[in-house]
Structures are given as C-alpha cells and as structure tokens.
PDB file of the backbone (N, CA, C, O) and the ligand in Angstrom, with CONECT records:
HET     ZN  A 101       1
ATOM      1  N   UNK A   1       0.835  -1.196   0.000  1.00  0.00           N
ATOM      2  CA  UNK A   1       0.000   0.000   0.000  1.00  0.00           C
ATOM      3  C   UNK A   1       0.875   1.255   0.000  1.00  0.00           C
ATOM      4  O   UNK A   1       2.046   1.199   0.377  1.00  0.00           O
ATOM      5  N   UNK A   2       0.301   2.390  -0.426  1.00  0.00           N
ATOM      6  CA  UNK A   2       1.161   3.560  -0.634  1.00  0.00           C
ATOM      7  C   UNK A   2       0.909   3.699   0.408  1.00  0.00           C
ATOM      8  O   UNK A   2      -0.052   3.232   1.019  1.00  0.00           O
ATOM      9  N   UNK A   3       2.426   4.922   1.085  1.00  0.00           N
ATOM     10  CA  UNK A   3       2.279   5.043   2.684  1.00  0.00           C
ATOM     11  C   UNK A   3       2.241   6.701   2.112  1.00  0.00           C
ATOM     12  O   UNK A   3       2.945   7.280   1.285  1.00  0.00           O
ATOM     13  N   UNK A   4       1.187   7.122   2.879  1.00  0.00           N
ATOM     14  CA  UNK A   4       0.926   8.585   3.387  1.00  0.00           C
ATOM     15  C   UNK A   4       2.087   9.317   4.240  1.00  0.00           C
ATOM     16  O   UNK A   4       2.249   8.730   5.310  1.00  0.00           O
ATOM     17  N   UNK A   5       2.966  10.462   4.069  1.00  0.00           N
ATOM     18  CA  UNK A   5       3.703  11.031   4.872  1.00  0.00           C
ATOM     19  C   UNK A   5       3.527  11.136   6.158  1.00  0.00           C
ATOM     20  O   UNK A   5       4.223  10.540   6.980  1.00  0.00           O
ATOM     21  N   UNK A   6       2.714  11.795   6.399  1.00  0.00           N
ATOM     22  CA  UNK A   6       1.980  12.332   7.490  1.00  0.00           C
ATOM     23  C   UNK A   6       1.192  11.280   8.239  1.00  0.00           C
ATOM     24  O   UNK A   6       0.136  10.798   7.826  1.00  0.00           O
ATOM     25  N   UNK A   7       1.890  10.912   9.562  1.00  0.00           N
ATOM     26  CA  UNK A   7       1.477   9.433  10.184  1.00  0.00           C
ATOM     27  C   UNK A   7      -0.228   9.347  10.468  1.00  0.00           C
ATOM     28  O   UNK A   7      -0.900   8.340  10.250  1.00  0.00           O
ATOM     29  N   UNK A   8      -0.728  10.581  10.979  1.00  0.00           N
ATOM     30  CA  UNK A   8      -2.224  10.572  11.031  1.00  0.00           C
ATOM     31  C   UNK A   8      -3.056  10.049  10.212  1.00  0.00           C
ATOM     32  O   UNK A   8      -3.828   9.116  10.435  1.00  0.00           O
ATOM     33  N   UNK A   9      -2.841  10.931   8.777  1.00  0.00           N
ATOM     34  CA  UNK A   9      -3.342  11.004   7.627  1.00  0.00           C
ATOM     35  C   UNK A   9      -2.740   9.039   6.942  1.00  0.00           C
ATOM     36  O   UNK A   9      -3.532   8.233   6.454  1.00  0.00           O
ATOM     37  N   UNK A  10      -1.625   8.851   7.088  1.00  0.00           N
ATOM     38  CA  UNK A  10      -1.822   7.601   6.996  1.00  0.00           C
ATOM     39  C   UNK A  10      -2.056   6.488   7.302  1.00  0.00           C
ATOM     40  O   UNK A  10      -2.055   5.431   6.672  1.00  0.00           O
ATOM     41  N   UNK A  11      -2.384   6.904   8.897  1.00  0.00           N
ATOM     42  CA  UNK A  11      -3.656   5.712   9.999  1.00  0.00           C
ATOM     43  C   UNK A  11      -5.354   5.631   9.390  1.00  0.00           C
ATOM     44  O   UNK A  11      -6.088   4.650   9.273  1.00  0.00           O
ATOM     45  N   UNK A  12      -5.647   7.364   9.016  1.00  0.00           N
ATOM     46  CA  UNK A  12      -7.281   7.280   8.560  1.00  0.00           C
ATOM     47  C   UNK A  12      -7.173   6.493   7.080  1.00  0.00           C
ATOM     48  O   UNK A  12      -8.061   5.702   6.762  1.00  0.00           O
ATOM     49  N   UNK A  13      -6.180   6.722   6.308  1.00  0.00           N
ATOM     50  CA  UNK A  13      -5.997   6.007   5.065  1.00  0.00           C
ATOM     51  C   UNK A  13      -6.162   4.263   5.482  1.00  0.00           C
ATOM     52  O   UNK A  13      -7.146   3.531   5.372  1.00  0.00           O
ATOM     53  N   UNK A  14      -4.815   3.981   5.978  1.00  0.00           N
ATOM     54  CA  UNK A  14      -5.317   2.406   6.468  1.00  0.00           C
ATOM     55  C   UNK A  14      -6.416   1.792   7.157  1.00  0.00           C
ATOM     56  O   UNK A  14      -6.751   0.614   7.032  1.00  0.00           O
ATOM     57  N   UNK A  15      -7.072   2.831   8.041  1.00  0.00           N
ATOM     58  CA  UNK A  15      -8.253   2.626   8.304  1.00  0.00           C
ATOM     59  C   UNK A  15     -10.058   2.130   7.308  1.00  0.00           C
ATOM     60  O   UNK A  15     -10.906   1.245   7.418  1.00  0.00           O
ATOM     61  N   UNK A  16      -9.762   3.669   6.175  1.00  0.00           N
ATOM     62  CA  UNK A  16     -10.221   3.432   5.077  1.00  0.00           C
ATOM     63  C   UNK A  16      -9.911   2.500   4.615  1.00  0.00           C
ATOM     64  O   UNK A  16     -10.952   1.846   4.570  1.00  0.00           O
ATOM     65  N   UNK A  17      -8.678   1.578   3.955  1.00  0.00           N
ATOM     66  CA  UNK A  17      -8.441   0.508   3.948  1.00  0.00           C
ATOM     67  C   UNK A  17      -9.106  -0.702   4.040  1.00  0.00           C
ATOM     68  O   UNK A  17      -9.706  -1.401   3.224  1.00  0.00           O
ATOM     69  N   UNK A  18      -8.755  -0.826   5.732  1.00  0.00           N
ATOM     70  CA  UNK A  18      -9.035  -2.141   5.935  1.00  0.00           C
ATOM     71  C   UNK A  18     -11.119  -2.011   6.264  1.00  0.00           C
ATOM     72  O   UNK A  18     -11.829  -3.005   6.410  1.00  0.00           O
ATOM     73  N   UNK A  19     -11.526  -0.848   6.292  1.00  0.00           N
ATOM     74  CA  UNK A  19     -13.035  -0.779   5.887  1.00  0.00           C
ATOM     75  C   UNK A  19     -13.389  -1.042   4.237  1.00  0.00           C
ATOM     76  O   UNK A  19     -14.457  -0.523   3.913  1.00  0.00           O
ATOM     77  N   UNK A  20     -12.624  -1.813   3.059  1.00  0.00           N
ATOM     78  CA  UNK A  20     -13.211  -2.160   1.998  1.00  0.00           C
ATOM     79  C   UNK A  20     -12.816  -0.681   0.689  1.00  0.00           C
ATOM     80  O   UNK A  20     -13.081  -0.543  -0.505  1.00  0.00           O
ATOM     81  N   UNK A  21     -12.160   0.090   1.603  1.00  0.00           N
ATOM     82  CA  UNK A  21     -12.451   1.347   0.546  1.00  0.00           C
ATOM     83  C   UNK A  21     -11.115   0.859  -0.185  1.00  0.00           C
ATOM     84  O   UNK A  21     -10.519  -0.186   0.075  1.00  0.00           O
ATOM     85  N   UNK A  22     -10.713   1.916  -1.256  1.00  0.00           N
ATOM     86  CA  UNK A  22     -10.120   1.716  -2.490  1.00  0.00           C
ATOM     87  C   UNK A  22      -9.477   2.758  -2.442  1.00  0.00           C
ATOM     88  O   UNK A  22      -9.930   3.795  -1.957  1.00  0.00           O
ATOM     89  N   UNK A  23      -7.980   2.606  -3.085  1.00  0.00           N
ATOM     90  CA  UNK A  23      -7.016   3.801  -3.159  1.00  0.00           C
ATOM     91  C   UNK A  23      -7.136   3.922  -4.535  1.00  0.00           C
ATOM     92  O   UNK A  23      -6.936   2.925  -5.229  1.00  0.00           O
ATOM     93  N   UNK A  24      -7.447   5.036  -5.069  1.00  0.00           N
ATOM     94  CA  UNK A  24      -7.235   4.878  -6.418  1.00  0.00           C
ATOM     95  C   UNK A  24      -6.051   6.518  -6.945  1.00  0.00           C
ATOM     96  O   UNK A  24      -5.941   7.402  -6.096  1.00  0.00           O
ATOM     97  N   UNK A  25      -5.663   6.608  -7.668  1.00  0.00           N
ATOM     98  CA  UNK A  25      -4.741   7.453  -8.327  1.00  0.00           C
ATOM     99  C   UNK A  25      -5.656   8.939  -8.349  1.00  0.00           C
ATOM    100  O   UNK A  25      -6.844   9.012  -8.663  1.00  0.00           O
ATOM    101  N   UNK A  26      -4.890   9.942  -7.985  1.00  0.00           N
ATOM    102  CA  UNK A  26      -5.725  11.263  -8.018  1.00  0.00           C
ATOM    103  C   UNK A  26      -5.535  11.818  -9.307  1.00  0.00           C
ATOM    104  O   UNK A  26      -5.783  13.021  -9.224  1.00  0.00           O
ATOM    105  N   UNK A  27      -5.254  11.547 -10.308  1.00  0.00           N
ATOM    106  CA  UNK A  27      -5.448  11.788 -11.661  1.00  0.00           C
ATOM    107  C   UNK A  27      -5.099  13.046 -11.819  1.00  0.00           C
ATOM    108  O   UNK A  27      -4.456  13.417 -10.837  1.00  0.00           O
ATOM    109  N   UNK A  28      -5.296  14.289 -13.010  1.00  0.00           N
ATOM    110  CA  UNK A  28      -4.587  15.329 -13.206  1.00  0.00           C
ATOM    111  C   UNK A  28      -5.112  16.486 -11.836  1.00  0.00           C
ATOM    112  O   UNK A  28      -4.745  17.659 -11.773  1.00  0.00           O
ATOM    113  N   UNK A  29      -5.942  15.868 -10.929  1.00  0.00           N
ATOM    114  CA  UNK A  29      -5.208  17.189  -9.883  1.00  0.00           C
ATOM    115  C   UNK A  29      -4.193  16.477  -8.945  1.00  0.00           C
ATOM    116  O   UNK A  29      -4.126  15.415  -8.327  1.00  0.00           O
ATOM    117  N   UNK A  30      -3.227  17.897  -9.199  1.00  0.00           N
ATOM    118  CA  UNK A  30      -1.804  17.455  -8.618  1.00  0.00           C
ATOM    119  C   UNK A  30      -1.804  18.035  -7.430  1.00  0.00           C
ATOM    120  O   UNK A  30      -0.663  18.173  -6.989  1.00  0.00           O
ATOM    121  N   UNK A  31      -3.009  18.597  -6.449  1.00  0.00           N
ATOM    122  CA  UNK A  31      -2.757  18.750  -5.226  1.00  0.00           C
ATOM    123  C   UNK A  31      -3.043  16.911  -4.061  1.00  0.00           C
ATOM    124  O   UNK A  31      -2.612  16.653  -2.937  1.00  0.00           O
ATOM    125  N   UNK A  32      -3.667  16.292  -4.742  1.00  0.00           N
ATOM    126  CA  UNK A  32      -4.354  15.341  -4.215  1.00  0.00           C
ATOM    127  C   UNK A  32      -3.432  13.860  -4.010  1.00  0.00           C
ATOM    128  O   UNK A  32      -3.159  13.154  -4.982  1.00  0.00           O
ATOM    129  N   UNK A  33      -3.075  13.570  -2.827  1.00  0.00           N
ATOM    130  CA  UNK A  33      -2.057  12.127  -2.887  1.00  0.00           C
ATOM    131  C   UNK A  33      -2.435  11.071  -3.881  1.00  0.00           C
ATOM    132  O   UNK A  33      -1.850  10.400  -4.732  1.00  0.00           O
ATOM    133  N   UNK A  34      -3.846  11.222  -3.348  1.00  0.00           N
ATOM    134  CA  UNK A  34      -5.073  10.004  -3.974  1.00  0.00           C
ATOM    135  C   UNK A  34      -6.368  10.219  -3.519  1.00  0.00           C
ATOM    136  O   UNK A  34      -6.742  11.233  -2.930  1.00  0.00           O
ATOM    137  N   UNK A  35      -7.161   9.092  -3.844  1.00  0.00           N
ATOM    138  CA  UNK A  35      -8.218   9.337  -3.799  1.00  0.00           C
ATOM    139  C   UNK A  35      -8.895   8.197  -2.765  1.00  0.00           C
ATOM    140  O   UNK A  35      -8.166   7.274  -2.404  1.00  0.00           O
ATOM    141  N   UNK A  36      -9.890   8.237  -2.421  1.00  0.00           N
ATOM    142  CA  UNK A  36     -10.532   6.985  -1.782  1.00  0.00           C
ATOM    143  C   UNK A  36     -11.444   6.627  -2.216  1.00  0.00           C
ATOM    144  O   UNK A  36     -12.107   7.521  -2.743  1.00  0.00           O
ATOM    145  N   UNK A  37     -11.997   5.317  -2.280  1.00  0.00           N
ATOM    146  CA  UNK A  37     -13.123   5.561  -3.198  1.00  0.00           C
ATOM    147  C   UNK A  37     -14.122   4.443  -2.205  1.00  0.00           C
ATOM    148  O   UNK A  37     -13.624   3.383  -1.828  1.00  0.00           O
ATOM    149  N   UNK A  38     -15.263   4.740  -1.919  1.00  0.00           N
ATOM    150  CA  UNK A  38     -16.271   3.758  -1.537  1.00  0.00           C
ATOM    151  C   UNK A  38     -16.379   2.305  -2.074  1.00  0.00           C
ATOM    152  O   UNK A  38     -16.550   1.981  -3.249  1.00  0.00           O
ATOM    153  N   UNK A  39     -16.252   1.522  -1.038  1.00  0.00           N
ATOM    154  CA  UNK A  39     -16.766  -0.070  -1.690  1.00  0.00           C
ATOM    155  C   UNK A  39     -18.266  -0.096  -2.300  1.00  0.00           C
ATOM    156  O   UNK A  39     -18.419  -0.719  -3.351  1.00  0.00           O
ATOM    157  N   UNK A  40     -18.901   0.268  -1.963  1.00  0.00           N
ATOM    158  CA  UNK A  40     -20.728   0.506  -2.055  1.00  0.00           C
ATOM    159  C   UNK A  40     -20.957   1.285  -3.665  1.00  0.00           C
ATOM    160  O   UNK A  40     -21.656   2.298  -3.685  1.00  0.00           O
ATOM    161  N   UNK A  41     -20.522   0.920  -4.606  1.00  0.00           N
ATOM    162  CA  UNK A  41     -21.244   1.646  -5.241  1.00  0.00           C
ATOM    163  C   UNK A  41     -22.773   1.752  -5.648  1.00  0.00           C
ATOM    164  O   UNK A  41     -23.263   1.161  -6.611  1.00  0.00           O
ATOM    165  N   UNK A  42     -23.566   2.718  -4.646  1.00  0.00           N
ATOM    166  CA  UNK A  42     -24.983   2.717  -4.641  1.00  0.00           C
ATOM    167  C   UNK A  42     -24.957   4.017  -4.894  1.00  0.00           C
ATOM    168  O   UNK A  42     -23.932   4.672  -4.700  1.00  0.00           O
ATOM    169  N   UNK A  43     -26.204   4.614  -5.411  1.00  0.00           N
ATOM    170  CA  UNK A  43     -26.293   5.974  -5.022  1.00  0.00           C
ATOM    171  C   UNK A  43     -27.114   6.278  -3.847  1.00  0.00           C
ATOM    172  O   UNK A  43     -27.515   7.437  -3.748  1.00  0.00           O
ATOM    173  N   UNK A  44     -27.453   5.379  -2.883  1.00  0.00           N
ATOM    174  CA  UNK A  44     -27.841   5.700  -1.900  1.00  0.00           C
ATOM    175  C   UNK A  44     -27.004   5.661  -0.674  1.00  0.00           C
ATOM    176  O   UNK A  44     -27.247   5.966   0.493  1.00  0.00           O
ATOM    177  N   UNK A  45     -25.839   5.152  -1.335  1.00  0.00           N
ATOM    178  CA  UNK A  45     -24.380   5.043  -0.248  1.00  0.00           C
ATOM    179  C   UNK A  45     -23.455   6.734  -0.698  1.00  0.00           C
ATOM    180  O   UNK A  45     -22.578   6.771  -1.561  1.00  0.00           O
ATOM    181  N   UNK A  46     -23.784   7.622  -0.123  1.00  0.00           N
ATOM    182  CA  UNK A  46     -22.768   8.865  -0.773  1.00  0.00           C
ATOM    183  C   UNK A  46     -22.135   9.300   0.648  1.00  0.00           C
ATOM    184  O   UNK A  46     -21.720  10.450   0.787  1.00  0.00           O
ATOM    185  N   UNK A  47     -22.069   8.351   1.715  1.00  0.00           N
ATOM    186  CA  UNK A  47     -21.204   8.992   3.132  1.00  0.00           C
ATOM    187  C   UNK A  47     -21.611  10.464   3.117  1.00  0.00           C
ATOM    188  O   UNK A  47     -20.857  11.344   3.531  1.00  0.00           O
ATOM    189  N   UNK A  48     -22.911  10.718   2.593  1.00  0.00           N
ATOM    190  CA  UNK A  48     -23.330  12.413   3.616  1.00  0.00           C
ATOM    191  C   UNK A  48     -23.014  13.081   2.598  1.00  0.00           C
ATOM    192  O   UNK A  48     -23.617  14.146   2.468  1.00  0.00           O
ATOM    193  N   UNK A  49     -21.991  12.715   1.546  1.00  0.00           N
ATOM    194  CA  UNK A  49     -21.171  13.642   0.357  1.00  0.00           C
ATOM    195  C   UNK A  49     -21.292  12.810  -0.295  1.00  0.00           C
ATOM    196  O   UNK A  49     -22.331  12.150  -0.322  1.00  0.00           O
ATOM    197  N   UNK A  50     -19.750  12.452  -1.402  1.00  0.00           N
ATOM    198  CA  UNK A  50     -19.591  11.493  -2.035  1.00  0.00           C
ATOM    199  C   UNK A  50     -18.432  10.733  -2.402  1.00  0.00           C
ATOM    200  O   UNK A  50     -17.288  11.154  -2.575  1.00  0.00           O
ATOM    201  N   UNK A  51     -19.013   9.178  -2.530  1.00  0.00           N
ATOM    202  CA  UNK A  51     -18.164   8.101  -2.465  1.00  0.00           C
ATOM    203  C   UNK A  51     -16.988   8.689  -2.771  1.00  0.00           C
ATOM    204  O   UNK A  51     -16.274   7.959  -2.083  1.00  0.00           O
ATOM    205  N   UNK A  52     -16.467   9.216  -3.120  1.00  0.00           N
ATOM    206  CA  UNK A  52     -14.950   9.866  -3.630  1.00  0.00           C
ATOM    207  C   UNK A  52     -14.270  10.743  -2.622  1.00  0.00           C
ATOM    208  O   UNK A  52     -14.740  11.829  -2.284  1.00  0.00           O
ATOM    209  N   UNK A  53     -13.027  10.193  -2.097  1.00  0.00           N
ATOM    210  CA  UNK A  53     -12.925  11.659  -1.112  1.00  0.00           C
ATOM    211  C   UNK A  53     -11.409  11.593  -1.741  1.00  0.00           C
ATOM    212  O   UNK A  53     -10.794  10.632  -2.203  1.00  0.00           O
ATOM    213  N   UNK A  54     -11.035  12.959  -1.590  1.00  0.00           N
ATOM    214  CA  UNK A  54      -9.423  13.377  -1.806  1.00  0.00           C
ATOM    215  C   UNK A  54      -8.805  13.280  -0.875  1.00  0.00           C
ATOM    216  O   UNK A  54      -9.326  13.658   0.174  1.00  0.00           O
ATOM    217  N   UNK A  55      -7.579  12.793  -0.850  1.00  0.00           N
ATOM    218  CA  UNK A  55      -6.816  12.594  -0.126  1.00  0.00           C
ATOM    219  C   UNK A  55      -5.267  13.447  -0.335  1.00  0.00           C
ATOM    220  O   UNK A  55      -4.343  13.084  -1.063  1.00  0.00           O
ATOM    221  N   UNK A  56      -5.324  14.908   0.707  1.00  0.00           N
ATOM    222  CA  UNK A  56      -4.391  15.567  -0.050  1.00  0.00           C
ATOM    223  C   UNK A  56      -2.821  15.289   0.967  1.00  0.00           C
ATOM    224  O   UNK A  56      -2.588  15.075   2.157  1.00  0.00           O
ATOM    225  N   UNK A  57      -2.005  15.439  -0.280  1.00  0.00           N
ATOM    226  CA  UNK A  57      -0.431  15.416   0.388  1.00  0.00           C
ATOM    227  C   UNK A  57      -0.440  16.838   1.085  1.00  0.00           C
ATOM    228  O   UNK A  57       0.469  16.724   1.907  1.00  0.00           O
ATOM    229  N   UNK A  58      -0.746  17.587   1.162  1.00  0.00           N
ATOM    230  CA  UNK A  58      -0.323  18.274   2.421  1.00  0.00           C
ATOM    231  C   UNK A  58      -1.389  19.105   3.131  1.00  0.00           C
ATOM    232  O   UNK A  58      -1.195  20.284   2.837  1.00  0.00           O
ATOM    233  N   UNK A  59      -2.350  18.979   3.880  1.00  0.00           N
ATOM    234  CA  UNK A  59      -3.274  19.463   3.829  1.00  0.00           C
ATOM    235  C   UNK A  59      -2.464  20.811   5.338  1.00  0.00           C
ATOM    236  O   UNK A  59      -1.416  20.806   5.984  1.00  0.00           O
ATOM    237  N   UNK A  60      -3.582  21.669   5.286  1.00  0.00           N
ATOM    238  CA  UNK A  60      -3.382  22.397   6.168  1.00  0.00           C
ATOM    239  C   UNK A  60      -2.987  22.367   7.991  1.00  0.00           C
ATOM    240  O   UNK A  60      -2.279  22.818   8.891  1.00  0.00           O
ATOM    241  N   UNK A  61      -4.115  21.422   7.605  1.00  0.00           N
ATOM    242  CA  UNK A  61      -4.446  20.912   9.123  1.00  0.00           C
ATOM    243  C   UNK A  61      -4.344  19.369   8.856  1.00  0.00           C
ATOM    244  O   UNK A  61      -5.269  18.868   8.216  1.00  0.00           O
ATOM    245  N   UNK A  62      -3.589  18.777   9.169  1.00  0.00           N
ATOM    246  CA  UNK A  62      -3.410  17.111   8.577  1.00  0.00           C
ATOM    247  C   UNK A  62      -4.417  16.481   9.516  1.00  0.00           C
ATOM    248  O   UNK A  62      -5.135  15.576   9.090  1.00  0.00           O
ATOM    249  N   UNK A  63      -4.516  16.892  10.737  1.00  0.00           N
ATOM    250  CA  UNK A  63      -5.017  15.758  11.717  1.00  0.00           C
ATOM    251  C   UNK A  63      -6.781  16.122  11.955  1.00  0.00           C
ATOM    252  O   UNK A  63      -7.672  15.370  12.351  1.00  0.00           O
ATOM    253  N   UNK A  64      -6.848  17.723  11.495  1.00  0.00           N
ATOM    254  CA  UNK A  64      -8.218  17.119  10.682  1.00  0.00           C
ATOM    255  C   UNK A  64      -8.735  16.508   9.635  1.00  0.00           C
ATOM    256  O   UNK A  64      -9.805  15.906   9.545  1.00  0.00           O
ATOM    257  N   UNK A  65      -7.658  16.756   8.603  1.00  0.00           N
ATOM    258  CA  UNK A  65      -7.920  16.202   7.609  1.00  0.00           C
ATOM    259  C   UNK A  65      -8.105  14.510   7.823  1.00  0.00           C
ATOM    260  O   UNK A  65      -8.772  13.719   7.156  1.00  0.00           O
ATOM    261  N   UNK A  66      -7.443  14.333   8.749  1.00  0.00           N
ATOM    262  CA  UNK A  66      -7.798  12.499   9.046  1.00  0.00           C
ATOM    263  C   UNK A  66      -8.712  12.112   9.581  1.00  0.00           C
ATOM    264  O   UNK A  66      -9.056  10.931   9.532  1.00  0.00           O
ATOM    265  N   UNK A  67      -9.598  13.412  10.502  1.00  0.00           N
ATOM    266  CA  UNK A  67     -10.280  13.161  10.970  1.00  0.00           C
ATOM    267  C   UNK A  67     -11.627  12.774  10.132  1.00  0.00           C
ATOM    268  O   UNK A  67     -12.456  11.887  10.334  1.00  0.00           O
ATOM    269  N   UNK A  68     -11.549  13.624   9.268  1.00  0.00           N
ATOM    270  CA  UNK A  68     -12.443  13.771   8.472  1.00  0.00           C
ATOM    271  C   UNK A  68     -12.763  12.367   7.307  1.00  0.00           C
ATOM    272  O   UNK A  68     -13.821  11.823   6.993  1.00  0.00           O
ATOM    273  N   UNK A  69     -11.565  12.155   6.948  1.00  0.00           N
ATOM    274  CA  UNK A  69     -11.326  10.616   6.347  1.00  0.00           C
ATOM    275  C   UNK A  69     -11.892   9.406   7.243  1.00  0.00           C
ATOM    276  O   UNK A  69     -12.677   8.605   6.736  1.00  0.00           O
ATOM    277  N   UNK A  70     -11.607   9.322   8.174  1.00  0.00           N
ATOM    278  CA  UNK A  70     -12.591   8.557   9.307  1.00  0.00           C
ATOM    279  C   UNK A  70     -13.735   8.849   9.089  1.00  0.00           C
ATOM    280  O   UNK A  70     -14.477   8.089   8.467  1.00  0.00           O
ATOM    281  N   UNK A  71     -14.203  10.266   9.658  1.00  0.00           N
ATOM    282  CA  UNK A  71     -15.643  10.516   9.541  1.00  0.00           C
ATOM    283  C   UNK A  71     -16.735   9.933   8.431  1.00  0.00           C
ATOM    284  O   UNK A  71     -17.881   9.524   8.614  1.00  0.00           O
ATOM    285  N   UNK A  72     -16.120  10.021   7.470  1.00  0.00           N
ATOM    286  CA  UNK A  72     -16.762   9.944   6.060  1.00  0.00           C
ATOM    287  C   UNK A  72     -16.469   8.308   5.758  1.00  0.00           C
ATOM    288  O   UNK A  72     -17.225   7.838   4.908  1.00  0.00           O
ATOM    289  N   UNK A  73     -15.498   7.390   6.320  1.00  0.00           N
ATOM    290  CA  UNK A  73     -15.961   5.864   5.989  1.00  0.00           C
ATOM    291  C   UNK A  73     -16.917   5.593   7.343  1.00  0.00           C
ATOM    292  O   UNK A  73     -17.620   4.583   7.342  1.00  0.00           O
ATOM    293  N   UNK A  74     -16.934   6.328   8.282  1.00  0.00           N
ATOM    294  CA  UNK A  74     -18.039   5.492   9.545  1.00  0.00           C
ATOM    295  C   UNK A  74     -19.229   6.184   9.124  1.00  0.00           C
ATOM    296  O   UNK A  74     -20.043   6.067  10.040  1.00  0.00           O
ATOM    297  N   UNK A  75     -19.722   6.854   8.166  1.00  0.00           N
ATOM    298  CA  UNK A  75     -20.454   7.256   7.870  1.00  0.00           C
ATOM    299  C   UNK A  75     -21.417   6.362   6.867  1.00  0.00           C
ATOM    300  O   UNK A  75     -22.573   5.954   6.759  1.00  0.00           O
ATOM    301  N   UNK A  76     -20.050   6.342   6.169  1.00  0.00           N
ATOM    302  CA  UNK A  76     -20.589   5.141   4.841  1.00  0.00           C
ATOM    303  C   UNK A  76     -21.048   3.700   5.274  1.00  0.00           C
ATOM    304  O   UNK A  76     -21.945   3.110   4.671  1.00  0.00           O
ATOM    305  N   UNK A  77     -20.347   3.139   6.412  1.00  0.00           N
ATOM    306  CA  UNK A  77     -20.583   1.966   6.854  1.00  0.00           C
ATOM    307  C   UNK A  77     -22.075   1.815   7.738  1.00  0.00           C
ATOM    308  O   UNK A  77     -23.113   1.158   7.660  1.00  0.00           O
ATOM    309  N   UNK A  78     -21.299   3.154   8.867  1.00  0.00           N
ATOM    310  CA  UNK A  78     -22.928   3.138   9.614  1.00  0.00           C
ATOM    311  C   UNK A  78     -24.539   2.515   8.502  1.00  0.00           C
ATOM    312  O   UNK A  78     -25.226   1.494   8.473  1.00  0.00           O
ATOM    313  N   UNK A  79     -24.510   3.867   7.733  1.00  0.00           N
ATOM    314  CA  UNK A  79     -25.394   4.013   6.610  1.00  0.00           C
ATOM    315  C   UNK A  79     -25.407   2.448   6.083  1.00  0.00           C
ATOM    316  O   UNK A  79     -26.469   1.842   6.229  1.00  0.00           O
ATOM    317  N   UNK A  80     -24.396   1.820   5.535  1.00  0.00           N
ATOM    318  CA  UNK A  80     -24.542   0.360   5.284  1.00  0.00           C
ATOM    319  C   UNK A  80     -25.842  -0.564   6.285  1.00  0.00           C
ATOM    320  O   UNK A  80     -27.021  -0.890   6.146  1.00  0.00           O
ATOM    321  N   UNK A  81     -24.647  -0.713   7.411  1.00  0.00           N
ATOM    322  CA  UNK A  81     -25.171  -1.649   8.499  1.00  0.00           C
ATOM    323  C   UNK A  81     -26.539  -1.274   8.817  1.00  0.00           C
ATOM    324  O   UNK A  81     -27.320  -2.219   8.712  1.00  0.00           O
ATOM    325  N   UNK A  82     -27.057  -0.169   9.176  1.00  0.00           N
ATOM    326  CA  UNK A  82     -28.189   0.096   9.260  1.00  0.00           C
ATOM    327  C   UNK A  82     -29.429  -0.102   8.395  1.00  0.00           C
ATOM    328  O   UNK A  82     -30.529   0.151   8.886  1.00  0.00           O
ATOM    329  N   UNK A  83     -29.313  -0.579   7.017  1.00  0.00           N
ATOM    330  CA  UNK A  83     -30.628  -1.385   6.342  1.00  0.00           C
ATOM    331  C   UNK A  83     -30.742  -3.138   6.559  1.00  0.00           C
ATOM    332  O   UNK A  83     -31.690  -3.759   6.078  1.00  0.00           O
TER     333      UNK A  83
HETATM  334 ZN    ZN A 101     -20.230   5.251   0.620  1.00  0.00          ZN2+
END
C-alpha cells in the first residue's frame, strides 16, 4: 500500500483501507495524494457527500484532515449496516 507522509493522515488512510475502501490514483489534480473511493457503489451510499474523497499530500491541518477521512468511511458503513 502507498504510505501517506503524514502518520495521522496515513492511519485514517489504512483505516479506510481495511473498511473495503479503495485507493485509487488522483489523476490530473496534482494537489491530491489520492483518492478513496467507496466499496458501495450505490447511489444511496454517498457517506453524507460522495463516495470519492481526496486525499491531499499536504493538507493544512493534517489531523483534521484524518479526521475527516474517518468521519466519512463510519459514515458510509454506519449508513450500510443500518438497512
Ligand atoms: Zn459510501
């Protein structure tokens, strides 16, 4: 697995991870490490937003930014488990 610089940001990544999500390549924007992408493709699965979250190499605030990466797969899962 690609390792994230920033140890936070690469705990919520492995986290995302080992919850089913998907690393995929952040394509021509070059602020973005990668991307995450939802296991669920439903459109009734959008984690509050959507299945896609960016994952940036340097964010401002890194350890919200992880927080937020968490937030958005317990979101997606909750939303799962709950039907
Ligand atoms: Zn989702």
């Amino acid at each position: 697995m690609k390792k994230h610089p920033n140890k936070d940001i690469n705990d919520a990544v492995k986290y995302a991870v080992e919850n089913g999500w998907e690393i995929v390549a952040p394509g021509s924007s070059s602020h973005a490490w990668a991307r995450l992408k939802c296991p669920y493709n439903d459109p009734d699965c959008r984690c509050g937003k959507f299945c896609l979250e960016s994952v940036w190499s340097t964010p401002r605030n890194p350890r919200n930014h992880a927080k937020a990466i968490r937030r958005i797969v317990d979101r997606c899962i909750n939303k799962d488990s709950e039907q």
